[in-house]
C-alpha positions in Angstrom: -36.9 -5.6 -71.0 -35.3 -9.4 -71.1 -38.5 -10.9 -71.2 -39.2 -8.7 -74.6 -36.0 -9.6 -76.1 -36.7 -13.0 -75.6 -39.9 -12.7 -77.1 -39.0 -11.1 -80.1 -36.4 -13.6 -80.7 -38.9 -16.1 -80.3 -41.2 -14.4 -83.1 -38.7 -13.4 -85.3 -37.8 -17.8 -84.8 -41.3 -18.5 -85.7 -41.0 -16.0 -88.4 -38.1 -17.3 -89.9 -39.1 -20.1 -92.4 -37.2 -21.5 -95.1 -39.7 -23.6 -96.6 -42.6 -21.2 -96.7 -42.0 -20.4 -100.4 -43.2 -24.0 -100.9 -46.2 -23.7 -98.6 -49.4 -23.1 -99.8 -51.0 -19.7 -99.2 -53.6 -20.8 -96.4 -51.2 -22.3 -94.6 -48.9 -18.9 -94.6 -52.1 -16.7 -93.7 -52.9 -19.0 -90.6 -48.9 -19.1 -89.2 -48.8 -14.9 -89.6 -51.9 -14.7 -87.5 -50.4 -17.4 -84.7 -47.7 -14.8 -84.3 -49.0 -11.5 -83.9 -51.3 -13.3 -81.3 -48.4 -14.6 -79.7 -46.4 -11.3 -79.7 -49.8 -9.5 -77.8 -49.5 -12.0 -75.3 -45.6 -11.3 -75.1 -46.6 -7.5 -74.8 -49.4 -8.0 -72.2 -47.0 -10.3 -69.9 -44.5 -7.8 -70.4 -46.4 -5.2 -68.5 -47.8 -7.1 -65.9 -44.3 -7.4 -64.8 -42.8 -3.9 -65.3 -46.5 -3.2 -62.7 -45.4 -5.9 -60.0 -42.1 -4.6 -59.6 -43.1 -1.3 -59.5 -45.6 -1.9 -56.7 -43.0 -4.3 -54.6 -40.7 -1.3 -54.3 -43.0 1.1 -53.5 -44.0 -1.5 -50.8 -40.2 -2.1 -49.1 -39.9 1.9 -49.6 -43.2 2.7 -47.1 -41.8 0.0 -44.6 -38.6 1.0 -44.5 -38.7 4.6 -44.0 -41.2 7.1 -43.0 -43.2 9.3 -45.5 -41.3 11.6 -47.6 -37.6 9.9 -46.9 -36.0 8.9 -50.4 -33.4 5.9 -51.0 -30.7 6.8 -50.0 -31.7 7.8 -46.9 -33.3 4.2 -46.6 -29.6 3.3 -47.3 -28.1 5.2 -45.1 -30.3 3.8 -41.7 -29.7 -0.2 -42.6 -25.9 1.1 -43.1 -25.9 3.2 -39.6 -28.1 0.1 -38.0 -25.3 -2.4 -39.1 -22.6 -0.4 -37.7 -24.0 -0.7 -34.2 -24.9 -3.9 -33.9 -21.2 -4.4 -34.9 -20.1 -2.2 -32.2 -21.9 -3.4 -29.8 -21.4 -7.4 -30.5 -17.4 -5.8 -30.2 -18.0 -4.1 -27.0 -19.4 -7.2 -25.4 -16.3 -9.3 -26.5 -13.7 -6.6 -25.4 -11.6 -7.0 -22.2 -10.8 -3.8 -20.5 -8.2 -3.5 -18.4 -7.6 -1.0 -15.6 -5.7 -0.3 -12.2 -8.2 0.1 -8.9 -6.4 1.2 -6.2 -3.0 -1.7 -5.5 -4.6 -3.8 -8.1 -4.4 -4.7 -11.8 -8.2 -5.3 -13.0 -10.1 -7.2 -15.8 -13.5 -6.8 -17.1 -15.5 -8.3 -19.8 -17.1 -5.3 -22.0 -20.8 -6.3 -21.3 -20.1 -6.2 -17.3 -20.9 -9.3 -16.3 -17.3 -10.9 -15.8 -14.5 -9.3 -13.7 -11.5 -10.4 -11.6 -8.4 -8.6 -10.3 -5.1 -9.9 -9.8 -3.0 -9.2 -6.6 -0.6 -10.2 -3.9 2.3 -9.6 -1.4 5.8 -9.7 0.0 7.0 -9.2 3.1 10.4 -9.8 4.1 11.9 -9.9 7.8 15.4 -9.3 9.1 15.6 -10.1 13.3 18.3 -9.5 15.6 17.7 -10.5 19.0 19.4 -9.8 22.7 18.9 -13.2 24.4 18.5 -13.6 27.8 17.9 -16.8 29.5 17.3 -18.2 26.5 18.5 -18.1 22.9 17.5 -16.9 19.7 19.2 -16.6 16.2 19.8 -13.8 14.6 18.1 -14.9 10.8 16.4 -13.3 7.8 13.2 -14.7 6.3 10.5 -14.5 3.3 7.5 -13.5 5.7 4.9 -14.3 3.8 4.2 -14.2 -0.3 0.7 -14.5 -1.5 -0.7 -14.0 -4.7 -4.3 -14.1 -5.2 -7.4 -13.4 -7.5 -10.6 -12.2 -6.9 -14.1 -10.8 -9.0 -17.6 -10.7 -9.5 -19.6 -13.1 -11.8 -22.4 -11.3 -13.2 -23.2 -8.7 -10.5 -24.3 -10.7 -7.4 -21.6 -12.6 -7.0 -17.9 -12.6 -6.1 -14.9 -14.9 -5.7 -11.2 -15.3 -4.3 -8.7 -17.5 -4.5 -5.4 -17.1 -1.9 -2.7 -19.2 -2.1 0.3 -19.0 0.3 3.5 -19.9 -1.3 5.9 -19.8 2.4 6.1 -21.1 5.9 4.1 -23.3 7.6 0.8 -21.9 6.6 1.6 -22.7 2.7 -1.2 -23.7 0.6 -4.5 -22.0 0.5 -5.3 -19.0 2.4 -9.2 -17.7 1.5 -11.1 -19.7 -1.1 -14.8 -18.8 -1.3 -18.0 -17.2 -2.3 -19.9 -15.0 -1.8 -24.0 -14.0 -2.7 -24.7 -10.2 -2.2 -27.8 -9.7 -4.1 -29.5 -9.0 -1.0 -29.2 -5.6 -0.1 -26.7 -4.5 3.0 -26.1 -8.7 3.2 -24.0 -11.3 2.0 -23.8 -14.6 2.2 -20.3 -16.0 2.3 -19.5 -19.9 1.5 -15.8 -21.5 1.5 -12.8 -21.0 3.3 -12.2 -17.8 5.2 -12.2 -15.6 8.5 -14.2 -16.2 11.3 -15.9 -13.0 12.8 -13.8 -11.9 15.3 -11.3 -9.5 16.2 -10.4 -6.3 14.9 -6.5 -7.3 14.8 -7.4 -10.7 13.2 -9.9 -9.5 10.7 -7.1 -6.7 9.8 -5.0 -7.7 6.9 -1.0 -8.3 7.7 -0.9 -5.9 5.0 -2.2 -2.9 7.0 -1.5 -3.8 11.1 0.5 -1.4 12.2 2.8 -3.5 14.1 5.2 -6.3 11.9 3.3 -9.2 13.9 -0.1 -8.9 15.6 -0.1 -9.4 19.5 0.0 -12.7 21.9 -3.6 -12.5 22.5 -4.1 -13.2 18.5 -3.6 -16.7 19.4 -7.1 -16.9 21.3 -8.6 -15.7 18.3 -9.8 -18.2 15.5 -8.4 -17.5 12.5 -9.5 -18.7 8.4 -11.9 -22.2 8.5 -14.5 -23.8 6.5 -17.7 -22.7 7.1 -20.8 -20.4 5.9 -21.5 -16.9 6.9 -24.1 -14.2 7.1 -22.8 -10.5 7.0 -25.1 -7.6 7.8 -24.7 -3.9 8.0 -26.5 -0.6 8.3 -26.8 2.9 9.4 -28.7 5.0 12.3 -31.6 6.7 11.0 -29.9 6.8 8.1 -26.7 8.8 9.4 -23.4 9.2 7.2 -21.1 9.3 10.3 -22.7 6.1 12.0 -22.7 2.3 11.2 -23.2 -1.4 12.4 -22.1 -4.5 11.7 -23.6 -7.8 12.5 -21.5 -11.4 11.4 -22.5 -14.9 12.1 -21.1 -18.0 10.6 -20.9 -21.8 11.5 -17.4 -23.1 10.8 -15.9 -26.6 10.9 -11.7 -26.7 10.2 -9.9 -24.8 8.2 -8.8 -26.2 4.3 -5.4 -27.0 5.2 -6.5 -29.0 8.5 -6.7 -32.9 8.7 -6.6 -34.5 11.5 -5.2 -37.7 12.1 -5.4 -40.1 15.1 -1.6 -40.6 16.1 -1.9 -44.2 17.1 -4.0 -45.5 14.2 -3.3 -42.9 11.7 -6.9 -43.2 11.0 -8.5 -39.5 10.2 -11.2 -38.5 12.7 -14.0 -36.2 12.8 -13.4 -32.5 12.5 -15.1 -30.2 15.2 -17.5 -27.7 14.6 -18.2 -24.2 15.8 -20.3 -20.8 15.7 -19.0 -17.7 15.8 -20.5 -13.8 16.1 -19.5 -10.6 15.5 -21.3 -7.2 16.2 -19.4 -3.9 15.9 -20.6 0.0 15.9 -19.0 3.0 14.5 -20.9 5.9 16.6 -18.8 8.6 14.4 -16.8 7.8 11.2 -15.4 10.7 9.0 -12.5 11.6 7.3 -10.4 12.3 10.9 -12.6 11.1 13.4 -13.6 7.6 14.8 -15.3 6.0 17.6 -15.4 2.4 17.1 -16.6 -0.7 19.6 -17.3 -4.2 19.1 -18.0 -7.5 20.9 -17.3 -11.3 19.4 -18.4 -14.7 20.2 -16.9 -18.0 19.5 -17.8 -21.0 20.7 -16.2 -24.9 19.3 -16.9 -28.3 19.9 -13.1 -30.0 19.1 -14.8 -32.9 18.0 -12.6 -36.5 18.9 -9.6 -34.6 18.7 -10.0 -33.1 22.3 -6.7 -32.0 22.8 -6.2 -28.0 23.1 -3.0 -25.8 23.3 -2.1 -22.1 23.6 1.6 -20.6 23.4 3.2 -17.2 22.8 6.6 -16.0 22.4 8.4 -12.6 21.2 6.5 -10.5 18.6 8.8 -12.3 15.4 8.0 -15.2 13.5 11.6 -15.8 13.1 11.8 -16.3 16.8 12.2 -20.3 16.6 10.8 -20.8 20.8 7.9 -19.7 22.7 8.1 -17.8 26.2 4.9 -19.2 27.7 2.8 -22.1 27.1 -0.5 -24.3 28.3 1.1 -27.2 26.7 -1.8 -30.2 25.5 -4.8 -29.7 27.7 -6.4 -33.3 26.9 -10.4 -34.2 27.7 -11.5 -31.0 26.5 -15.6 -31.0 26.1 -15.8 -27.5 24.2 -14.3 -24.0 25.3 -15.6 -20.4 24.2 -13.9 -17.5 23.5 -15.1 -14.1 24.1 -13.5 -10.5 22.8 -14.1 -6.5 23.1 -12.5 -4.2 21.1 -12.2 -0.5 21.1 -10.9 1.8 18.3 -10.4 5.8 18.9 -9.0 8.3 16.1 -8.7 11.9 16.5 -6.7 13.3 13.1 -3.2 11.8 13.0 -3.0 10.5 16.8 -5.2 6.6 17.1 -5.6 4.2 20.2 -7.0 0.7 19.7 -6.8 -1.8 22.3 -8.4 -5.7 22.6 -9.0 -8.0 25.6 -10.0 -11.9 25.1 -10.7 -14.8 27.3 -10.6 -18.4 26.7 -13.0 -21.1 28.9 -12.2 -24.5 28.4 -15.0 -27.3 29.7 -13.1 -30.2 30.3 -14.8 -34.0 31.5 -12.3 -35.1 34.2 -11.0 -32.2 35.2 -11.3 -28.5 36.8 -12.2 -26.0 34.1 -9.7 -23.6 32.8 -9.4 -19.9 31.8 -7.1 -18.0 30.5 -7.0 -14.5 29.3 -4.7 -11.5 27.6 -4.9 -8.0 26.5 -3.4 -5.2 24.2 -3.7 -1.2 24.0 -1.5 0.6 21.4 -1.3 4.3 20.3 -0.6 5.3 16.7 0.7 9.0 15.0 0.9 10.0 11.7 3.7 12.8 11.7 3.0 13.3 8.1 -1.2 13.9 9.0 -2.9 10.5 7.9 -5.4 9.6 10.2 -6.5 5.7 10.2 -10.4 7.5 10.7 -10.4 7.8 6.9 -9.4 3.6 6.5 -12.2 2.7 8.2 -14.2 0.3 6.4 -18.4 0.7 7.5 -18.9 -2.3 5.6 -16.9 -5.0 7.7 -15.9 -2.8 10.9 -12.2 -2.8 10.1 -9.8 -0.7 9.8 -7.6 -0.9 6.0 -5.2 0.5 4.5 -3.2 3.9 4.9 -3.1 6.0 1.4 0.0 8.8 2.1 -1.6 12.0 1.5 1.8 12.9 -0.1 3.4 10.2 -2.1 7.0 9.9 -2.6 7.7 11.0 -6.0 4.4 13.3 -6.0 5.9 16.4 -4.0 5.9 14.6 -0.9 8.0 11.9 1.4 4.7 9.5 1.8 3.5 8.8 5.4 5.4 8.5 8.7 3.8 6.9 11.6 4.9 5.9 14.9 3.6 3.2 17.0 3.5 1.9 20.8 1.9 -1.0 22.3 1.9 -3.2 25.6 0.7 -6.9 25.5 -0.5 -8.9 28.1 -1.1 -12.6 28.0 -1.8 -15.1 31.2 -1.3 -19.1 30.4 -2.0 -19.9 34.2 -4.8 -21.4 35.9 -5.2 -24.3 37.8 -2.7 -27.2 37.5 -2.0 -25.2 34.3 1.5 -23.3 34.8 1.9 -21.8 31.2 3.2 -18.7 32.2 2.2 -14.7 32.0 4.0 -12.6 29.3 4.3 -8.6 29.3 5.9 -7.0 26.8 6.3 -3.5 25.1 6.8 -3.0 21.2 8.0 0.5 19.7 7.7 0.8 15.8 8.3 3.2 12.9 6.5 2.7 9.8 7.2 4.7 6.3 4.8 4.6 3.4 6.4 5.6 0.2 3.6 4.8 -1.7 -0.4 2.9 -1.5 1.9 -0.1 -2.3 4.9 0.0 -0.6 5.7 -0.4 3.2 8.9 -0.3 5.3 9.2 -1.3 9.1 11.5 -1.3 12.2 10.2 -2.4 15.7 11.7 -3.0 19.1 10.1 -5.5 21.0 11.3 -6.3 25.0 9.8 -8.6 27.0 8.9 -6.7 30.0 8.8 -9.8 32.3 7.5 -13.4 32.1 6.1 -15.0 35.4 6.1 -18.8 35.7 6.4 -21.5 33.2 9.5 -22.7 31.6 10.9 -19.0 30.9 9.8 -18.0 34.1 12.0 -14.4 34.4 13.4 -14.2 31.1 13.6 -11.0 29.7 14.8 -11.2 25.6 14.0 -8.5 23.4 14.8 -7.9 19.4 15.0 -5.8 16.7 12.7 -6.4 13.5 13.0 -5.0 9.6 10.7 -5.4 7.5 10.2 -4.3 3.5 6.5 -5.0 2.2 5.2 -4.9 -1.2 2.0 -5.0 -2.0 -0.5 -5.5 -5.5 
């Protein structure tokens, strides 16, 4: 329609003369004929437009929609298409935010970031009935950790620990971790070595306030790489194994310096294994065995000490000790550990020996064990915190929370420690000892505990027959 406005403006222009009453009549006859030529054309362009726009719609009309759908309904898709791609470029920016278990979670919305925030208090009170020696009755921040762990785009996860008291401050585990590979993982950083059921337990969840002499044998969180593998028998629900091997070096917070030249010298280096078997696992029920492997090369640092005192970090003295064991070539340390759970009523008990190779000297052994028993009045059994994955036992959830229609979960515990710090010229003393405890679990995150601990007898060394014991508080918070 605008191009036939325009072009009857332009006739009626060319129409429009003011001197044609002067012009001669041939000259008038040849200007009228100019025009309605030029208005035909006008017409004729006219409709080849009005055609070309009638077939460009009908074209976008039978690729947009199917046969039969009008224009509105063409509308209405690109509208309905344009309101999910909008919803889903907002889901894949939103952070969603949840609680898992004792931890406060992140995600990204298109899955392929997550971490967790979490942590922990513990807090000791000890008063002790000295003996032949002395201890000081004192108060102390046990440990407080805060940490944060995830998974980067499926395959892989992280955590970060960081200790904020005593003389382990700094960090605690730092690494990677690969587990694309089905029932494996691959481990890289700083973190524990495979050994121990006690060890490999978190403080969080050992029954006890402190974990048994015989945990100093067993190595502890170092630098290394590790393979983790795990599986069922013929496929059985009620049956597991786990198999972990690792090469480790020191641990993050180690350096060690020569004395006399304050020089820094060459770390050791060591391998260490771990196989473990659940023959039955179910809610109540729990037969658990496993066998662990370390063996270390101190490097030039070939100086080597063990020591133990009473079960309480807050004890400031140890009751026996090897003292430095200088030209030591390697040693080895081997463990067994058994775990039993029928309902509410558990047994769990460890033995570990030492061997030191020394180069100018005899050889040396040295050796300790522990057996404790564990009731749930309230009917947790640890069967159900059994973790098929790693071999450990976690975590007790109260079947009755506090505040939920119940008191939480009551336990009581019992164990006897041995440790022997004697052999050859070695005179570092034997250590029994027997801890009592009472644990309440209000809640998942929240744990209060009271043990006794008496030192049944020490034989030899420098506390040779002294016979202390103390009584421990302690109020744990963990998330």
């Amino acid at each position: 329609m605008q191009i036939r406005v325009i072009g009857l403006v332009m006739a009626s222009a060319l129409a429009f003369n003011p001197g044609g009453v002067f012009a001669a009549e041939s000259e008038t006859e040849l200007l009228r004929e100019q025009i309605t030529t030029l208005q035909r054309q006008l017409q004729l362009l006219s409709q080849r437009l009005e055609n070309l726009e009638s077939q460009q719609q009908t074209e976008l009309a039978a690729t947009a929609t199917s046969p039969g759908e009008s224009a509105p309904a063409v509308a209405a898709v690109a509208k309905r298409d344009s309101t999910e791609s909008t919803q889903k470029n907002q889901a894949e920016n939103k952070v969603e935010i949840a609680t898992g278990g004792n931890l406060l979670k992140f995600a990204s919305g298109d899955g392929n970031y997550q971490f967790q925030l979490g942590g922990r208090v513990q807090a000791d009170t000890a008063v002790f009935d000295s003996d032949l020696s002395s201890f000081g009755n004192d108060s102390e921040i046990r440990r407080a950790r805060i940490f944060v762990s995830g998974t980067l785009f499926g395959d892989w996860r992280f955590k970060n620990q960081i200790e904020f008291t005593g003389s382990n401050m700094g960090v605690r585990d730092s690494y990677l971790r690969y587990i694309g590979i089905e029932n494996t993982s691959i481990t890289v950083g700083n973190f524990k070595e495979p050994f121990s059921q006690e060890e490999l337990a978190s403080s969080n969840h050992v029954p006890f306030i402190e974990r048994a002499p015989i945990n100093e044998f067993a190595p502890s969180r170092n630098l290394g790489v590790g393979v983790d593998r795990r599986g069922t028998y013929r496929d059985s629900k009620h049956s597991s194994w786990n198999l972990s091997a690792g090469i480790f070096g020191e641990g993050i917070n180690d350096r060690e310096v020569d004395d006399a030249t304050g020089v820094e010298i060459d770390e050791g280096l060591g391998f260490t294994g771990r196989f473990s078997t659940a023959l039955l696992t179910t809610h109540d029920r729990l037969t658990h065995l496993g066998v662990a492997y370390s063996y270390r090369n101190p490097g030039e640092d070939d100086n080597l000490s063990f020591s133990s005192g009473i079960e309480a970090d807050i004890a400031d003295r140890d009751l026996v000790s090897t003292g430095l064991i200088g030209d030591v070539n390697n040693f080895s340390v081997a463990g067994l550990e058994v775990v039993t759970a029928f309902g509410p009523l558990s047994v769990q008990g460890e033995y570990i020996r030492t061997d030191i190779d020394r180069s100018d000297a005899p050889d040396l052994s040295f050796s300790g064990y522990y057996v404790y028993a564990s009731w749930f009045l309230s009917g947790e059994s640890r069967a159900a915190a059994y973790n098929k994955g790693s071999g450990v036992v976690r975590g007790i959830k109260p079947l009755m929370p506090l505040g939920s229609g119940g008191s939480g979960a009551w336990e009581l515990v019992a164990r006897f420690s041995h440790i022997d710090l004697t052999d050859q010229e070695i005179i570092g003393g034997q250590q029994d000892d027997f801890t009592f405890g009472v644990n309440w679990y209000p809640n998942a995150n929240l744990r209060f505990s009271f043990n006794y601990i008496n030192i049944l007898n020490v034989e030899g060394g420098e506390s040779d027959n002294d016979q202390p014991a103390a009584y421990l508080l302690r109020a744990q918070v963990v998330f």
